[in-house]
N, C-alpha and C positions, 0 to 999 in steps of 0.2 A: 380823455386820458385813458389811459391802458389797463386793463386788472391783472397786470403779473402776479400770477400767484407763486410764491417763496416754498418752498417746504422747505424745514428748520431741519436738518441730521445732526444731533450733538456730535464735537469731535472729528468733524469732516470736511476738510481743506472744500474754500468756495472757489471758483475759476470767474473771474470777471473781466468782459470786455468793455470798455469806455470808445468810442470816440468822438472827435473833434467836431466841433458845430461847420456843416459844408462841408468838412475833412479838408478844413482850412490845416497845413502844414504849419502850426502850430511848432511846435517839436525839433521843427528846423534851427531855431534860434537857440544859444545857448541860453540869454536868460530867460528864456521859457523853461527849457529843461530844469537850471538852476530853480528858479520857482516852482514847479514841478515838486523838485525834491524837499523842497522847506515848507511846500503846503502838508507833502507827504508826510513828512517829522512830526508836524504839529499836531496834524489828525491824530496821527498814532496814538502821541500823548493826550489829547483828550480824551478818544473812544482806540483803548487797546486792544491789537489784534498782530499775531503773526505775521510777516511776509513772507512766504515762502520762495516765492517767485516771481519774480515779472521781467517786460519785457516792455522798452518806450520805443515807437517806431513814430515817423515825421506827421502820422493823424489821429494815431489811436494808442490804445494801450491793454497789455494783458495783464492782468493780476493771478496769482495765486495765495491768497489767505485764510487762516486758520484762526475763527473766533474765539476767547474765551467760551468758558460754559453758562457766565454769566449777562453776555455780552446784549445787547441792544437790538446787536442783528448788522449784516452787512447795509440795511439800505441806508443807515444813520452815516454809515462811514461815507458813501460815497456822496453822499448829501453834504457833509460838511466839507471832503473836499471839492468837488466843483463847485460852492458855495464860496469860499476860499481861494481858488484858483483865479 
């Protein structure tokens, strides 16, 4: 497994790419999408963070979020949602 190392910038929008396992076309279906966005909701309300931005394309996806100052850290976020998804 991989050692990404994070460095933590309080205050400073993250940019995250996700994509799809094979870049299977996922994203093509609407209830994908739909689920998609009700995984997104939930996370939020669990581990809160900003959306600034994003963008769903049919394998992957962009993010642009803005942590709290007290917040966990983005890899919790993205961990419960593909956990969830």
């Amino acid at each position: 497994m991989p050692n990404y190392r994070r460095i933590h910038i309080p205050n400073t929008p993250i940019f995250i790419t996700s994509v799809t396992k094979d870049r299977i076309p996922y994203f093509n279906l609407s209830k994908n999408i739909n689920l998609f966005y009700s995984v997104l909701e939930n996370v939020q309300k669990s581990h809160p963070f900003e959306m600034v931005a994003q963008v769903l394309l049919p394998d992957h996806f962009h993010w642009i979020i803005q942590m709290p100052d007290d917040s966990e850290g983005f890899s919790i976020i993205m961990q419960s949602f593909k956990g969830n998804f």
